[in-house]
Structure formats: C-alpha cells, structure tokens
C-alpha positions in Angstrom: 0.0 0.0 0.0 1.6 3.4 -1.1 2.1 5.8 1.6 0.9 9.3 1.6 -0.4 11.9 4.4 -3.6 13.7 3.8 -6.7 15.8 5.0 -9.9 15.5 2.9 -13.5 16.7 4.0 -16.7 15.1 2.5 -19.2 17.5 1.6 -23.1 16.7 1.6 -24.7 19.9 -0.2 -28.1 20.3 0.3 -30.1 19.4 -2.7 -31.5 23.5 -2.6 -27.3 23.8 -2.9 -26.9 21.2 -5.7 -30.3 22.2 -7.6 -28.6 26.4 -7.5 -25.2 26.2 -6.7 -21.7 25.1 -8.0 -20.9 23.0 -4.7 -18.0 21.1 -3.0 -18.3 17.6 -3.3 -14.7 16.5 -1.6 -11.7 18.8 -0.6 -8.0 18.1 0.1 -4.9 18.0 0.4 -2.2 15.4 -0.3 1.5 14.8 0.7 2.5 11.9 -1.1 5.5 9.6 0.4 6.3 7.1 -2.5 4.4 6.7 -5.8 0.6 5.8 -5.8 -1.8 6.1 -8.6 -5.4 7.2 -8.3 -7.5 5.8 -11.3 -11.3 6.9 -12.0 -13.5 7.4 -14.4 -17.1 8.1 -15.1 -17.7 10.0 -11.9 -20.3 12.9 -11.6 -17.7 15.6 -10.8 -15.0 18.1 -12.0 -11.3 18.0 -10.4 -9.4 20.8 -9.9 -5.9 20.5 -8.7 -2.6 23.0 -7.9 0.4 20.9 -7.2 2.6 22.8 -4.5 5.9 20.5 -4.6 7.5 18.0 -6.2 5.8 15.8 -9.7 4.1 13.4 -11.2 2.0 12.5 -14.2 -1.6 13.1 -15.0 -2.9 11.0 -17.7 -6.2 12.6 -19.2 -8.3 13.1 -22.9 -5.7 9.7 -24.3 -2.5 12.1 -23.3 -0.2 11.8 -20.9 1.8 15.0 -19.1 4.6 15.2 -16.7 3.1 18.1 -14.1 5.2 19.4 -11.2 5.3 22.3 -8.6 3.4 25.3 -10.1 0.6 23.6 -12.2 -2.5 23.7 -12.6 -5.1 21.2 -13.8 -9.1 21.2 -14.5 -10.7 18.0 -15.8 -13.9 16.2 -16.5 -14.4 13.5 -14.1 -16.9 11.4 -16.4 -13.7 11.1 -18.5 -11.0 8.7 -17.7 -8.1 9.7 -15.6 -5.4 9.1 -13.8 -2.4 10.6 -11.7 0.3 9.5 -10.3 3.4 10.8 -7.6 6.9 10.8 -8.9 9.2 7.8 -7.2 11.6 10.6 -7.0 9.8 13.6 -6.3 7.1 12.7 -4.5 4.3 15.6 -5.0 2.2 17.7 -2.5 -1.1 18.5 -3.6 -4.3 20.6 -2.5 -7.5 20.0 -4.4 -11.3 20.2 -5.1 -14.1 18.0 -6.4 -17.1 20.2 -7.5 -20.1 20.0 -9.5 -23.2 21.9 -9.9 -25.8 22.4 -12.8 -23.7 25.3 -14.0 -20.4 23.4 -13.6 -20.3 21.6 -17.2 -20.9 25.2 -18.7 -18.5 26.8 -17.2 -15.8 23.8 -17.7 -16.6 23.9 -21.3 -16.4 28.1 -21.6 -13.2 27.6 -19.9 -11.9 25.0 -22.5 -13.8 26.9 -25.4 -11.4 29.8 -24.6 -8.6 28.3 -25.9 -7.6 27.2 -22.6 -6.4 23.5 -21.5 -7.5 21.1 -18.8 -3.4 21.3 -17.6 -2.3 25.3 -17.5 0.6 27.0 -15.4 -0.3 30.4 -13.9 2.2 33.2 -12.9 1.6 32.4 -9.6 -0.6 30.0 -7.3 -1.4 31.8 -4.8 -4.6 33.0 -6.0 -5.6 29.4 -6.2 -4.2 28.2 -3.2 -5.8 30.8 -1.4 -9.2 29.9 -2.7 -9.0 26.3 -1.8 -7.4 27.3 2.0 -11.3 28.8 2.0 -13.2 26.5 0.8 -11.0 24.3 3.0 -12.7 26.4 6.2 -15.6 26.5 4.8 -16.1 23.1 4.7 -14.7 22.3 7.9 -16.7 24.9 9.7 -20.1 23.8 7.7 -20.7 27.6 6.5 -23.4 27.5 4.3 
C-alpha cells in the first residue's frame, strides 16, 4: 500500500445547494511519500488540482503529461483519468471535487477559450488561497 499523508473533507450539499449552486463535493490535500496512482472514471464531478511541490504524471483526454510544482489542472471527471506521484519527487497536492448544474458550462467556456485542462499560472497563490477557503468552509459547515 503506497504511503501518503492527507486531509480531505466530504461534503453533503443540500439538494436547494446542488439544484442552484456550484458546490464542493470533496476537498484536500495530499502529501505523497512514495508513488501511488489514483484511477477513475465516469464520476459525476470536475477536479481541480494545484500541485505545490515535487511531480508526477496526469494522464487525461488519451495524453499523458509530466506536471510538477506550479501547475494547474481542470478536468472532466466522467472522462478517464489518472495521476500519479513521482518515485523521485514525490508531489504535494491541495484539491477540489465540484459540481453543480452550471459546472459543465462553465468547464466547457473555460476550454472553449482556448484554454487546457493542464495550464501554469504566474503564480498560485490566488488558487491556493481559494481552496485554503473553501478548505474552512467546509470544515466549519458555513453555508
């Protein structure tokens, strides 16, 4: 069994939330000791995930990328996909499941814009900063 430290909050949204809302589904954060793949497809959700250190692959859409510290990913969830920690550089990971009835629409303006699913931003922050909030918000229950 692959090793790995991490905190992750289940989210039940009300169905008033998931009916109106883009909601959290599932929230995180990983630290990954040695190499461990997570497989899925076909799941009602969107992933969005900022790695903070180290690499590893995401394999997504029939391609496979190298990602490391400073990237950004945003992928369909129905689709097949995979990641994956370097042996050698284990990564460090926060995250978010969502999904909502406006959550497809937006996903596919945000691809539509010329845009990929795997993108590199001048800085993280902004996004890290985002999921340390919804991070609270999810711990504390705030509507």
């Amino acid at each position: 069994m692959a090793k790995s430290s991490s905190n992750r909050i289940l989210s039940t949204p009300s169905s008033y939330a998931r009916e109106h809302y883009l909601y959290v589904q599932e929230i995180g954060t990983l630290q990954s000791l040695e190499p461990h793949i997570s497989k899925r497809q076909n799941l009602n959700s969107f992933l969005f995930l900022v790695v903070l250190d180290g690499e590893g692959t995401l394999n997504y859409s029939g391609t496979r990328h190298r990602i490391s510290a400073g990237d950004c990913a945003l992928i369909n969830c129905a689709r097949p996909y995979s990641h994956e920690s370097s042996a050698t550089h284990p990564w460090s990971l926060k995250w978010v499941h969502f999904n909502g009835l406006e959550a497809s629409y937006y996903y596919d303006y945000f691809i539509s814009r010329e845009n990929s699913y795997l993108f590199r931003p001048r800085s993280i922050l902004p996004f890290t900063d985002v999921l340390d909030q919804l991070y609270l918000c999810q711990q504390n229950k705030n509507p």
